[in-house]
N, C-alpha and C positions, 0 to 999 in steps of 0.2 A: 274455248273462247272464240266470239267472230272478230277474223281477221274487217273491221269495217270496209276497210277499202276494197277487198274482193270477194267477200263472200254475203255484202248485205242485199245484196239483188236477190240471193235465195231464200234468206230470211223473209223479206215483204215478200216476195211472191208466194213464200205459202202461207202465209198470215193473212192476204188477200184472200187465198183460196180456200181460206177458214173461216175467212169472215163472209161469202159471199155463198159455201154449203150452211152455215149455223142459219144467213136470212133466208134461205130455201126452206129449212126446218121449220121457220116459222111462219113462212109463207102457206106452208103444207097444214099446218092446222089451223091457219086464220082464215084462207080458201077451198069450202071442200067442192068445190063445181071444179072438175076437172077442164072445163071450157075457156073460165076464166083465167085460171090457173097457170095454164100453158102460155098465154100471151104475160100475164103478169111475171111469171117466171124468166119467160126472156128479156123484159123492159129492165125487171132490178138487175138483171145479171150486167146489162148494156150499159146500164147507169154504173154500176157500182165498178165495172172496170175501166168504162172512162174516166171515172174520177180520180180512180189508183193510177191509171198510167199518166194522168197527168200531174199527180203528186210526184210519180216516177222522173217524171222528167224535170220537173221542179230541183228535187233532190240532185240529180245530174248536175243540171244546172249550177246550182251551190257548191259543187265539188268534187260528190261521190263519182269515182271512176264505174263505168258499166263494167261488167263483167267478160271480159275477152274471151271467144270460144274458139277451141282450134278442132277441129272436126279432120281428121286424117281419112281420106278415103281409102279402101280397103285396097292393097296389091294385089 
């Protein structure tokens, strides 16, 4: 079970990154110009993670604790 308060930042963030490979999938067979393709591929990705980070922050905002990282450098 997710603990909400600390582990839901990992949750979206790979539900994002599932959501944002499946519209590539489909980008890949509704564009076959490989020209096109490549600029279209970066716009949706740019849109589609602006729009999650600012649901992200939204969510924060509301409540959700971000996730604390403690990063130990190596002795």
């Amino acid at each position: 079970m997710v603990n909400k308060q600390s582990d839901w930042e990992d949750v979206y963030d790979r539900r994002v990154s599932n959501m944002v490979r499946e519209c590539m999938v489909i980008l890949e067979g509704l564009v076959p110009d490989d020209k096109q393709r490549a600029p279209l591929r970066q716009l949706m990705r740019r849109t589609i993670y602006n729009a999650t980070d600012g649901l992200k922050s939204d969510l924060v905002n509301m409540g959700l604790q971000r996730k604390q990282e403690d990063f130990k450098f190596p002795t």
